[in-house]
C-alpha positions in Angstrom: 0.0 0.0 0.0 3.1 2.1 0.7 4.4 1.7 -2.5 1.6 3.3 -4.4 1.1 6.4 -1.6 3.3 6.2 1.0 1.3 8.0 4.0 1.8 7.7 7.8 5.5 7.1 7.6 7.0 6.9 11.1 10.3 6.2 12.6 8.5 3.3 14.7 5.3 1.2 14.0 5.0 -0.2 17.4 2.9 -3.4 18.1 -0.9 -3.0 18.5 -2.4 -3.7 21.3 -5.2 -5.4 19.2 -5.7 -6.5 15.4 -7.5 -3.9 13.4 -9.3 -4.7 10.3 -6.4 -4.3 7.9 -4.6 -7.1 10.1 -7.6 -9.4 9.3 -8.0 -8.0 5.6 -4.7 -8.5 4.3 -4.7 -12.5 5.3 -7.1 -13.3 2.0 -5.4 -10.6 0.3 -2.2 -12.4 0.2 -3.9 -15.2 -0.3 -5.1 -13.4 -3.2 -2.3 -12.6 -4.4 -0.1 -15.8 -4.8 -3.5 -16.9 -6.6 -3.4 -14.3 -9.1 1.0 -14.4 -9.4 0.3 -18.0 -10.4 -2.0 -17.6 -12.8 0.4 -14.8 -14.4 3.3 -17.4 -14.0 1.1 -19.8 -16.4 0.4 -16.8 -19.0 3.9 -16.3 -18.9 3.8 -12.9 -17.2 7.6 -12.8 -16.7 7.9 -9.1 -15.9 5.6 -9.2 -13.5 7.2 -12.6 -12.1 10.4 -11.2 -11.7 9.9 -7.7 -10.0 7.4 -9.5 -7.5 10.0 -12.2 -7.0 12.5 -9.4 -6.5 10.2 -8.1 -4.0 9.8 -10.7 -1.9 12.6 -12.4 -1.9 14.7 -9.2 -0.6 11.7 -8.5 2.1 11.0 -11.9 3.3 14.2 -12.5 4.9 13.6 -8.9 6.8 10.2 -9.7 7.8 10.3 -9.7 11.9 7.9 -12.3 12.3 9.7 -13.5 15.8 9.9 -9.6 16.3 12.3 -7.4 17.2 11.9 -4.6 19.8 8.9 -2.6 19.8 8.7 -2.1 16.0 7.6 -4.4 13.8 7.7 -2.6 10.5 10.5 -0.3 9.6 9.7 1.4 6.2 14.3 1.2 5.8 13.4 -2.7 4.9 11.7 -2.1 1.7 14.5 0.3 0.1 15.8 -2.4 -2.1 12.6 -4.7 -2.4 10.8 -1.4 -4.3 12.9 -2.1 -7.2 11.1 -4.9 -8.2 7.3 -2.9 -7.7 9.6 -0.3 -9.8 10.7 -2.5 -12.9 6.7 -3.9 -12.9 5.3 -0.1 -12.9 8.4 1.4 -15.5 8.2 -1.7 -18.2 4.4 -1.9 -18.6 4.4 2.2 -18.4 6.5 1.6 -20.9 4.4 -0.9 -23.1 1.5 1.2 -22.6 3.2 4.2 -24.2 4.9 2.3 -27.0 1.4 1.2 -28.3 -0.4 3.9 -27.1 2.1 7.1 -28.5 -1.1 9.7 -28.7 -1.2 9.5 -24.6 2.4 9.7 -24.4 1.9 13.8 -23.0 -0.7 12.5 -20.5 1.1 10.1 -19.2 3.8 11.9 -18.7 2.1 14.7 -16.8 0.4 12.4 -14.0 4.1 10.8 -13.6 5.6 14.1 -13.6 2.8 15.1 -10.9 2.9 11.9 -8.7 6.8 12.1 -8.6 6.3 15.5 -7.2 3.8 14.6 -4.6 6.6 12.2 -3.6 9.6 14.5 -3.9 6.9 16.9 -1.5 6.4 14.2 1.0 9.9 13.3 1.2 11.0 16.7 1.9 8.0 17.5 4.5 9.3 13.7 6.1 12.6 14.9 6.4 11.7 17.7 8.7 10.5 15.2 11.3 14.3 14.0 11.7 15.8 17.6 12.7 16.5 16.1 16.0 14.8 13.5 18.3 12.6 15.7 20.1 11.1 15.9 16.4 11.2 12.7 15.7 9.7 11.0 18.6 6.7 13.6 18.8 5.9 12.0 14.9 5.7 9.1 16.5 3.6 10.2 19.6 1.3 11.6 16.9 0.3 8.3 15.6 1.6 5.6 18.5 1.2 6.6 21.8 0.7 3.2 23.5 4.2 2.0 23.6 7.1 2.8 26.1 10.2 3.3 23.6 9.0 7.5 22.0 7.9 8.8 25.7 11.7 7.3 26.7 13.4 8.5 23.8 11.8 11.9 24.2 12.1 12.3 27.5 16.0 11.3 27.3 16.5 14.2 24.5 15.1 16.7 27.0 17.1 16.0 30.1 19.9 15.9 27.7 18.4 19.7 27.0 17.8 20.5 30.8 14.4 20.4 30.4 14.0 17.8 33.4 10.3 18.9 34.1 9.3 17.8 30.6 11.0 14.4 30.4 10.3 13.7 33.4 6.3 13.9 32.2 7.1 11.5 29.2 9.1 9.0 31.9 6.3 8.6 33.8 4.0 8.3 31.2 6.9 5.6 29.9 6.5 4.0 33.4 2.6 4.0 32.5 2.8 1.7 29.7 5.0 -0.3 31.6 8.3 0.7 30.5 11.7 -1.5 30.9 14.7 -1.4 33.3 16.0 1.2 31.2 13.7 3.7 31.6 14.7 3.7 34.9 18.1 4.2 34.2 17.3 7.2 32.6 14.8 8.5 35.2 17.7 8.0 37.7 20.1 9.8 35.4 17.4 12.9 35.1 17.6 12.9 39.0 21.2 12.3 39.4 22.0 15.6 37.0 19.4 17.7 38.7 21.7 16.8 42.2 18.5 15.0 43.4 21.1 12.3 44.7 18.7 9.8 46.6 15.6 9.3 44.0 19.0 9.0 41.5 20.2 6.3 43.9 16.4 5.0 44.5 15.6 5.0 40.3 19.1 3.3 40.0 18.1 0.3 42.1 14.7 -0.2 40.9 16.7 -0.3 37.2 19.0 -2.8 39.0 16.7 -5.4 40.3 14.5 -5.7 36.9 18.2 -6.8 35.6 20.6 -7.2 37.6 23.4 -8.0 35.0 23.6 -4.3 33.4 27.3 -3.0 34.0 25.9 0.6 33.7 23.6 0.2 35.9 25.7 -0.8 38.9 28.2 2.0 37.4 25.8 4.6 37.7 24.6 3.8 41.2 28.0 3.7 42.2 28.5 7.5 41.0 25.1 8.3 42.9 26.9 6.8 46.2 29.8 9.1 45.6 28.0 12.0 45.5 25.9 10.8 48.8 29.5 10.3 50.4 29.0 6.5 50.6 32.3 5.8 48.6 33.2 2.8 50.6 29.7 0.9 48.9 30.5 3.1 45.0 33.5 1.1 45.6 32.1 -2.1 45.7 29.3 -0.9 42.9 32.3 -0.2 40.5 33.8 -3.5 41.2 30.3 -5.1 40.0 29.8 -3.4 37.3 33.4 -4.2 36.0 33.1 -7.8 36.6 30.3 -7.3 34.4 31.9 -5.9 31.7 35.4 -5.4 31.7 35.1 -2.9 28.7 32.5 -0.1 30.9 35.4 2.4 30.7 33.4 4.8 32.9 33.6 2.4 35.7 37.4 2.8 35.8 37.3 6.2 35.5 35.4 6.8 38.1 36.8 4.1 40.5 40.2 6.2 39.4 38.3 9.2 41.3 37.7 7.8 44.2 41.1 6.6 44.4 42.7 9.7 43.5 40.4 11.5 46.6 41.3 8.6 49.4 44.5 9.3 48.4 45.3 5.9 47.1 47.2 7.0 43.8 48.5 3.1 43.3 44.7 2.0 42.7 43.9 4.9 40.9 46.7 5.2 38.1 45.9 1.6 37.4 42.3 2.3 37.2 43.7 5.4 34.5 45.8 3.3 32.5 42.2 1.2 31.8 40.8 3.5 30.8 43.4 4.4 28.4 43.1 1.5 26.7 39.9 2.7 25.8 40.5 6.1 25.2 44.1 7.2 24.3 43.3 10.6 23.2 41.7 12.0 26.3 44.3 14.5 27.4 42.6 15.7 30.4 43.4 11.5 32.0 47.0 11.4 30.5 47.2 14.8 32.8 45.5 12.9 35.9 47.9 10.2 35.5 50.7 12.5 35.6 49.5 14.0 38.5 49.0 10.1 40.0 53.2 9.3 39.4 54.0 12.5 40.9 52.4 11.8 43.7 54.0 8.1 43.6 57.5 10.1 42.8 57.5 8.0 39.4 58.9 12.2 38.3 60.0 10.5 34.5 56.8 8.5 34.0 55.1 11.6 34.9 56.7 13.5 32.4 55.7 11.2 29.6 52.3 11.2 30.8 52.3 15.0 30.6 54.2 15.1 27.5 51.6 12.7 25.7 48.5 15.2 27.4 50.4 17.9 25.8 50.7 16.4 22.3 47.0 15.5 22.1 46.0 19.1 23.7 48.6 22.0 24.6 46.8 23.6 27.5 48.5 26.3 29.8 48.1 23.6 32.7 49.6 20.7 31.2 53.1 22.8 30.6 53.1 24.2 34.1 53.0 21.1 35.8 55.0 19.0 33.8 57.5 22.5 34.1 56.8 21.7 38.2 57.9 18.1 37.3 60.8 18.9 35.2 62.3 21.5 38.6 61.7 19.0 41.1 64.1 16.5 38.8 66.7 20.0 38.9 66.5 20.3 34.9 66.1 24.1 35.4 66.1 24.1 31.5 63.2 22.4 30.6 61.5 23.3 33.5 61.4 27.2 32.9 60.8 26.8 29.4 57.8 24.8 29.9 56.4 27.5 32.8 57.3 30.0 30.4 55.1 28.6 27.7 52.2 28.1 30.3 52.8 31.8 31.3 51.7 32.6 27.4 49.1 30.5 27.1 47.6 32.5 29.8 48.2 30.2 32.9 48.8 31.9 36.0 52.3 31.1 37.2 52.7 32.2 41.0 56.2 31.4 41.6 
């Protein structure tokens, strides 16, 4: 039906809570259909043949019959299979005009006129994907009795600060009886307003409907940090990395915590995870100089700053690798690098 005028065309057909009468019409339709393709087959109809065959056979195998998600359709699946609809339409259009040369002007002014309906509607549908605040309200227009738009929505504005708003479309989420990570997010709204306990509440609602989410125990272990509790974030961080060893924000901020108690040992090697993951953040190349200075590794820290520099030459990184190179007594090095934090506007005080 899409094929011929595509209308309705959402990011998301969600299940229906109930069959409609198109559900129950299209059953003898198919039905129909194979009927009528092998009576074509026989009169050997072998355009029409091929471009169905086309059709289906690069549909079929998309076809989510076990489902996947909360969508069942996705309009992206039939971006190939058209081409076969296409060949039918184009080579009897074509027979048509080829016997029928005095309607050659008409015919191509309703295909001229339908192609721009199209080119129309796929310009208005590409308005709906500015961003997702756009894009899930589409949705909402059409299916608003499924979890995943509220939660999408609602995740684009507290990303935008506007907590009050999402946190309307997570509870109406909630409503229609949204996942584990719905509450995630809800947690996370709470947790960036600085509304530590419902974070730390949200968090372990999200972590007892499934329990073997390395985010989840990661993010609850941030919303014990903030509550002070760092002895239990501790042991949440731990979880989370036995979990999966590849949650980089786990060691990062297990490396915090560390680096506040004090225990730079624990922390650098919690760093040097986390670099693994990613090499070009200067900002933890930096910590971890600031970690072997503390351990009086003075070269290692130098290399640590020297790499923080390459990847970003801020004012602080040349200060205090300048502090590292005067502790070592290479006055050299040391004023030139203080120096060259001086022009990069870093305030030098000795």
């Amino acid at each position: 039906m899409k094929f011929v005028v595509p209308y309705k065309m959402l990011p998301l057909y969600a299940y229906s809570p109930t069959l409609d009468w198109m559900h129950y019409i299209s059953m003898p339709i198919v039905i129909s259909l194979f009927i009528g393709l092998f009576i074509l087959y026989k009169k050997d109809k072998r355009a029409v043949i091929f471009g169905f065959a086309f059709f289906f056979f690069n549909i079929v195998f998309l076809l989510q019959i076990l489902g996947a998600g909360q969508g069942y359709l996705a309009d992206r699946f039939t971006y190939i299979a058209y081409l076969g609809l296409i060949f039918i339409v184009c080579y009897y259009l074509d027979q048509y005009l080829k016997n029928n040369a005095a309607s050659s002007t008409l015919m191509y002014s309703i295909s001229g006129i339908y192609i721009i309906l199209l080119s129309f509607l796929s310009y208005k549908q590409i308005g709906y994907w500015k961003n997702s605040g756009t894009l899930w309200s589409r949705v909402l227009e059409f299916q608003n009795n499924t979890s995943l738009p509220y939660n999408n929505r609602a995740n684009y504005l507290r990303d935008l600060k506007l907590y009050d708003q999402a946190l309307l479309d997570y509870n109406r989420a909630i409503e229609l009886k949204a996942g584990h990570a719905t509450y995630n997010s809800r947690a996370r709204l709470f947790f960036n307003k600085n509304e530590k306990q419902k974070a730390l509440d949200y968090y372990n609602i999200a972590i007892n409907l499934q329990p073997n989410k390395a985010e989840y125990y990661v993010n609850r272990g941030a919303a014990k940090a903030r509550l002070g509790i760092l002895d239990e974030a501790i042991k949440d961080f731990d979880k989370g990395l036995s979990i999966d060893p590849t949650w980089k924000v786990g060691y990062l901020n297990r490396s915090i915590i560390y680096n506040q108690a004090g225990n730079f040992q624990k922390a650098l090697e919690d760093i040097d995870q986390y670099l693994k993951f990613e090499p070009n953040n200067s900002d933890i190349w930096y910590e971890g100089g600031r970690c072997l200075r503390a351990l009086n590794d003075l070269n290692k820290a130098i290399t640590y700053y020297s790499n923080a520099i390459k990847i970003n030459p801020k004012g602080l990184y040349y200060l205090e690798r300048g502090k590292t190179y005067k502790i070592l007594g290479q006055e050299a090095q040391a004023q030139s690098d203080i120096n060259k934090a001086r022009s990069l506007g870093e305030p030098v005080n000795f």
